[in-house]
PAVOSE-359763 format. One line per field, with one value per atom (N, C-alpha, C, O): residue number from 1; chain; atom name; z, y, x. Coordinates in steps of 0.05 Angstrom, whole numbers, plus 5000, padded with zeros to 4 digits. Atoms other than C-alpha are relative to their C-alpha. Example, Ala and Ser with C-alpha at 12.3 -4.5 7.8 and 13.67 -1.06 7.14 Angstrom:
<lodos>
n = [1, 1, 1, 1, 2, 2, 2, 2];
chain = [A, A, A, A, A, A, A, A];
atom = [N, CA, C, O, N, CA, C, O];
pz = [5000, 5156, 5000, 5013, 4999, 5143, 5014, 5018];
py = [4976, 4910, 5024, 5024, 4976, 4979, 5022, 5044];
px = [5018, 5246, 5018, 5039, 4984, 5273, 4985, 4995];
</lodos>
This chain:
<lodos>
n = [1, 1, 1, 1, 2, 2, 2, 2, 3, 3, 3, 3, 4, 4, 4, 4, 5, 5, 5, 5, 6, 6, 6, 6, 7, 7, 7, 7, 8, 8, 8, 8, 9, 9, 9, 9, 10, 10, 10, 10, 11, 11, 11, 11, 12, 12, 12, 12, 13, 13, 13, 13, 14, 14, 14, 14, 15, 15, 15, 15, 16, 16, 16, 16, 17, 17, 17, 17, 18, 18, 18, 18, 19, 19, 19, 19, 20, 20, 20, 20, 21, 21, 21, 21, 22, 22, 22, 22, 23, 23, 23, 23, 24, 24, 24, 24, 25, 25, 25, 25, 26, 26, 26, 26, 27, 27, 27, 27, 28, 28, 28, 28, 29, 29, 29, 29, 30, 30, 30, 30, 31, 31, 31, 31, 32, 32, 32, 32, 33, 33, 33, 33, 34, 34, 34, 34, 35, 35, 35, 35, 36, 36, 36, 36, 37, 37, 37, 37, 38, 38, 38, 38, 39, 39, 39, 39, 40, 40, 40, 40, 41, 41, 41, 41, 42, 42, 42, 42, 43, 43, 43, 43, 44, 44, 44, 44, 45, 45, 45, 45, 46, 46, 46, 46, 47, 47, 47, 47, 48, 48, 48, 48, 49, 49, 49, 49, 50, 50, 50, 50, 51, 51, 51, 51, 52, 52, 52, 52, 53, 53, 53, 53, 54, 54, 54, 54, 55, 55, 55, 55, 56, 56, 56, 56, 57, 57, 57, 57, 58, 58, 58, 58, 59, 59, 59, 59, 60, 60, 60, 60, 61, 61, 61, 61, 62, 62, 62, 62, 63, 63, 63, 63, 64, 64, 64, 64, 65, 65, 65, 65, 66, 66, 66, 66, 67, 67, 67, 67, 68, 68, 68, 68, 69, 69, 69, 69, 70, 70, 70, 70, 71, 71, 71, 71, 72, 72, 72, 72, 73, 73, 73, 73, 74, 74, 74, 74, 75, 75, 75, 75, 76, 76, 76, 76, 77, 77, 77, 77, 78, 78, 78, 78];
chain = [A, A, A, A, A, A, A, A, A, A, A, A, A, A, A, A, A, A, A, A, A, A, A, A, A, A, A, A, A, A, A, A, A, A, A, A, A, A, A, A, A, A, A, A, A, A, A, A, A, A, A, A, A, A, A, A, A, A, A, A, A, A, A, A, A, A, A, A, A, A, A, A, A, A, A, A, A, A, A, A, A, A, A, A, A, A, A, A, A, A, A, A, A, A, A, A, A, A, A, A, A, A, A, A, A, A, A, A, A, A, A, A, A, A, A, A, A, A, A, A, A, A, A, A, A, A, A, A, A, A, A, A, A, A, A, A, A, A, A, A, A, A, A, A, A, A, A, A, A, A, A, A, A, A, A, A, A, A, A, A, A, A, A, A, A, A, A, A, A, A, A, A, A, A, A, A, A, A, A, A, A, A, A, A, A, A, A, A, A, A, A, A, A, A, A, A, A, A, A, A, A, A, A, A, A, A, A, A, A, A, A, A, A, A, A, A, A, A, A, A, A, A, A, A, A, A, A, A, A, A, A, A, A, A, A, A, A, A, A, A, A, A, A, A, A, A, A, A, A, A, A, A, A, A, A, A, A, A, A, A, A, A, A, A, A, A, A, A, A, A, A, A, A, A, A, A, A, A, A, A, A, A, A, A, A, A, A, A, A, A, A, A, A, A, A, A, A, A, A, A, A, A, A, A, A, A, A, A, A, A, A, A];
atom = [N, CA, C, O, N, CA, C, O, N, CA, C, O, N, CA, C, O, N, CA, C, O, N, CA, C, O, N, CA, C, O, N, CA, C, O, N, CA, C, O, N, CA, C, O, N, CA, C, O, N, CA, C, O, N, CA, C, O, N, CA, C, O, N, CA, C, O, N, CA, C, O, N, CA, C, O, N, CA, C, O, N, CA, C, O, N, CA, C, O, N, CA, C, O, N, CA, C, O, N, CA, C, O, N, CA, C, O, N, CA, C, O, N, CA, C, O, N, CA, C, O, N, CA, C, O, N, CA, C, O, N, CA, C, O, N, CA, C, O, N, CA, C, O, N, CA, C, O, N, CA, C, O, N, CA, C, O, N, CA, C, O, N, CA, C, O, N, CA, C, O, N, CA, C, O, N, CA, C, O, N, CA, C, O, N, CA, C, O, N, CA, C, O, N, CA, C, O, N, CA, C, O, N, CA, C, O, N, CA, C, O, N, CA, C, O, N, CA, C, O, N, CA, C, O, N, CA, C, O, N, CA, C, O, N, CA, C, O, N, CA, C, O, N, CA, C, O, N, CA, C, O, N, CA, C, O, N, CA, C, O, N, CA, C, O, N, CA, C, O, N, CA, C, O, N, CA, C, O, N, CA, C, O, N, CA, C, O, N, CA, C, O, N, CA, C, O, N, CA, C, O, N, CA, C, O, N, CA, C, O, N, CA, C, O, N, CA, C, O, N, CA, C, O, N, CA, C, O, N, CA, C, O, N, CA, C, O, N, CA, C, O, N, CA, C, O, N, CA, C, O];
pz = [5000, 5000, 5000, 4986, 4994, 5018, 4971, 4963, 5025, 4949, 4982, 4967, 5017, 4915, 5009, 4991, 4988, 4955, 4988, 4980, 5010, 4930, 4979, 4974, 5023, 4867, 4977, 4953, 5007, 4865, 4998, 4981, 4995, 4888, 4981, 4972, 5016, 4846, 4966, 4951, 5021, 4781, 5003, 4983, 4997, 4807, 4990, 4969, 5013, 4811, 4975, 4959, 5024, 4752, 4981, 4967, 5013, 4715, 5007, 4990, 5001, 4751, 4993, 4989, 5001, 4743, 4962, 4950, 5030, 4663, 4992, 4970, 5019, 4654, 5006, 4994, 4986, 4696, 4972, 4961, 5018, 4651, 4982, 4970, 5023, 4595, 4979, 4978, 5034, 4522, 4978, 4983, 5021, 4465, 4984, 4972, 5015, 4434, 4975, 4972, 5022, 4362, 4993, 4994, 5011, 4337, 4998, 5017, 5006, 4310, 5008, 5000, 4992, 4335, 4983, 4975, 5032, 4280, 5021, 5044, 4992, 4286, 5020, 5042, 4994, 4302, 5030, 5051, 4963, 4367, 5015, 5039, 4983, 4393, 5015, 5037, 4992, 4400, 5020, 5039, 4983, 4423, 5029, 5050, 4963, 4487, 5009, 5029, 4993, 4496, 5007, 5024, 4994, 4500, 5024, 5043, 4974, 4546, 5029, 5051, 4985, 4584, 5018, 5040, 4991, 4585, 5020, 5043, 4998, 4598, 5033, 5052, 4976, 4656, 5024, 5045, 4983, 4688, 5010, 5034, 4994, 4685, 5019, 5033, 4978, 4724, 5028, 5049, 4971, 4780, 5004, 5026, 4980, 4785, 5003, 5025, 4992, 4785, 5023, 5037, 4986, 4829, 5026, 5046, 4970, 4881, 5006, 5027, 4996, 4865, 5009, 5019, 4990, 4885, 5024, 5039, 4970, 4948, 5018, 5038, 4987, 4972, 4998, 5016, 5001, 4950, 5011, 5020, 4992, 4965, 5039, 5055, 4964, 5041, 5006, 5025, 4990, 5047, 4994, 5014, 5006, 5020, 5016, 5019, 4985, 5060, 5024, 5039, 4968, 5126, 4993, 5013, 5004, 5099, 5004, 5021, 4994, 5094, 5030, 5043, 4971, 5165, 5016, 5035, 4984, 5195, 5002, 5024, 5009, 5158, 4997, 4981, 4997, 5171, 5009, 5031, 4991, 5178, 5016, 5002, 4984, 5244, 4992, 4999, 4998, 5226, 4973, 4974, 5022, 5159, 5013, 4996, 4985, 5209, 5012, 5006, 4987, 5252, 4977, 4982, 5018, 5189, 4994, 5001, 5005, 5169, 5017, 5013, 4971, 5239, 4997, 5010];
py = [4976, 5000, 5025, 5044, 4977, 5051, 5004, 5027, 4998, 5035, 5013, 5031, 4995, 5043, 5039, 5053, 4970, 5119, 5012, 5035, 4983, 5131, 5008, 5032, 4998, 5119, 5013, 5017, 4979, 5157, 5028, 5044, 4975, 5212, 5010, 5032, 4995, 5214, 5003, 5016, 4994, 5213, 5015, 5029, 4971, 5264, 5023, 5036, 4973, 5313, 4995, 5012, 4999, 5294, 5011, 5029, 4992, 5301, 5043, 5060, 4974, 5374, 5022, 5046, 4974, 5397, 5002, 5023, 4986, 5386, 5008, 5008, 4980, 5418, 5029, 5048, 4963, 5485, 5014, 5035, 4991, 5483, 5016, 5011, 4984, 5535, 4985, 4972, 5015, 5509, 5021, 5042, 4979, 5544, 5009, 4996, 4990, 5598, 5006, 5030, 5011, 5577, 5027, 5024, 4984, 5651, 5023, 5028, 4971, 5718, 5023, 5033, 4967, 5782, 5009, 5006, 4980, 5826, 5031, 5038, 4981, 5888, 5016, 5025, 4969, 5938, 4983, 4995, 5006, 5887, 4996, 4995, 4996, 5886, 5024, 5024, 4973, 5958, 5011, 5024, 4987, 5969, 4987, 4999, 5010, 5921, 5011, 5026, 4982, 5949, 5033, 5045, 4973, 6022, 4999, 5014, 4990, 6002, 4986, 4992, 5007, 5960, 5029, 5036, 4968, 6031, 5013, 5017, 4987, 6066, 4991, 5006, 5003, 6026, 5007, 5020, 4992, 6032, 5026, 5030, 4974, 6109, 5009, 5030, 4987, 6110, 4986, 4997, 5010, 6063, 5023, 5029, 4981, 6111, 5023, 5032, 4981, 6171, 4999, 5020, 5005, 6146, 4997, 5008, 4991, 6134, 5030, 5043, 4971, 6202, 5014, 5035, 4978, 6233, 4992, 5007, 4996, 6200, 4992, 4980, 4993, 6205, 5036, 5050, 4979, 6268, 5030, 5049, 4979, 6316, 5002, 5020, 5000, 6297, 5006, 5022, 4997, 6299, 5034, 5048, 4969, 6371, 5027, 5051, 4982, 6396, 4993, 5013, 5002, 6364, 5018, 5030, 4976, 6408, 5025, 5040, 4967, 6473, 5000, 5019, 4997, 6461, 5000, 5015, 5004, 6444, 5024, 5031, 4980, 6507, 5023, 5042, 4969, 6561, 5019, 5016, 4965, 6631, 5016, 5033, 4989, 6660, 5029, 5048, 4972, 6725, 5008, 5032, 4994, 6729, 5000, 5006, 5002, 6723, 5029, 5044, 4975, 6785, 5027, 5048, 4977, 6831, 4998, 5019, 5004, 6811, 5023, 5041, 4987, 6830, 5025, 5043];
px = [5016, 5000, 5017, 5009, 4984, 5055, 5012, 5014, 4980, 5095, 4974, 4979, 5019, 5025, 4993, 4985, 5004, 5017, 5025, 5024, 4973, 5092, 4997, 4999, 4999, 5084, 4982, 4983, 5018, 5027, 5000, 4992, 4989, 5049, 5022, 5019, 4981, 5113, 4990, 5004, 5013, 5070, 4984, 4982, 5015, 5022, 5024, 5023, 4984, 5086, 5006, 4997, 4987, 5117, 4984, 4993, 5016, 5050, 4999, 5004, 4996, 5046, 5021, 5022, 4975, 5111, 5000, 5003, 5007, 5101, 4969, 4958, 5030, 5034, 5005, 4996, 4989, 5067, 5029, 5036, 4981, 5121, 5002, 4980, 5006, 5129, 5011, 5032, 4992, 5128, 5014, 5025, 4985, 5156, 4983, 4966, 5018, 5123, 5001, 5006, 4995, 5124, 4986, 4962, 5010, 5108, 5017, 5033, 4981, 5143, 4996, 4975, 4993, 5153, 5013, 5036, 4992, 5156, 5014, 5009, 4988, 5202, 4981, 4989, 5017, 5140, 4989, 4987, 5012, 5113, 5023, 5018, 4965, 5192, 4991, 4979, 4996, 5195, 4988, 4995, 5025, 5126, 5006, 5002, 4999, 5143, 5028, 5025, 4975, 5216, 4986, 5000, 5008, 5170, 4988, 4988, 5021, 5125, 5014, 5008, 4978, 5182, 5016, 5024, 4983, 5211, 4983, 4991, 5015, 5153, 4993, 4992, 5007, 5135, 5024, 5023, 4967, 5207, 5001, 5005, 5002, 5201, 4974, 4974, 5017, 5132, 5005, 4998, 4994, 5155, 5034, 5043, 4979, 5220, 4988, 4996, 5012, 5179, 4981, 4979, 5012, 5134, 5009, 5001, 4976, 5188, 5012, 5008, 5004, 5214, 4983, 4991, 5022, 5145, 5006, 5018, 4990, 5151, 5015, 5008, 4976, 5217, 5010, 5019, 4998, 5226, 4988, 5001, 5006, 5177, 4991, 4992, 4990, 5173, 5028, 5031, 4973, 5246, 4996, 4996, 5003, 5238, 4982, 4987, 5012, 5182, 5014, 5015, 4991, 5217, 5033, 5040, 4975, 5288, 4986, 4995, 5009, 5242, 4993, 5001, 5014, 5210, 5023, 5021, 4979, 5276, 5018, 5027, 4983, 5318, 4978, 4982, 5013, 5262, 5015, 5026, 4989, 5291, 4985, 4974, 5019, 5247, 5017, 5003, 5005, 5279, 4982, 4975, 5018, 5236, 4975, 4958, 5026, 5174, 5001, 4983, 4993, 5201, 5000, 4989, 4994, 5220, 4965, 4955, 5029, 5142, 4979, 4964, 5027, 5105, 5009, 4999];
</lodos>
């Protein structure tokens, strides 16, 4: 019974690990669909670094102005 559970088991994975597998995608990428995924490859790259830029940046900038206030520009004011 145990050999019959093994052996079961060992053809279950085998069966799963080739249906997960990737096959070969028997098709062309013409010049113009390259490009287009290299753009938006790009494209996406530049909104996840901008997107960090927005926020790292503009906190770090308002906590520099709050930190480096000039109280005599308040006095010349009043």
């Amino acid at each position: 019974m145990d050999t019959l559970v093994r052996s079961v088991l060992v053809l279950l994975t085998i069966g799963v690990a080739l249906s997960i597998s990737p096959d070969a995608a028997l098709a062309y990428g013409g010049p113009g669909s390259v490009i287009s995924g290299i753009g938006t490859l790009l494209a996406a790259i530049a909104a996840v670094l901008a997107a960090l830029f927005g926020f790292v940046w503009f906190p770090l900038k308002r906590l520099y102005a709050k930190l480096t206030d000039d109280p005599t520009e308040e006095e010349e004011v009043a």
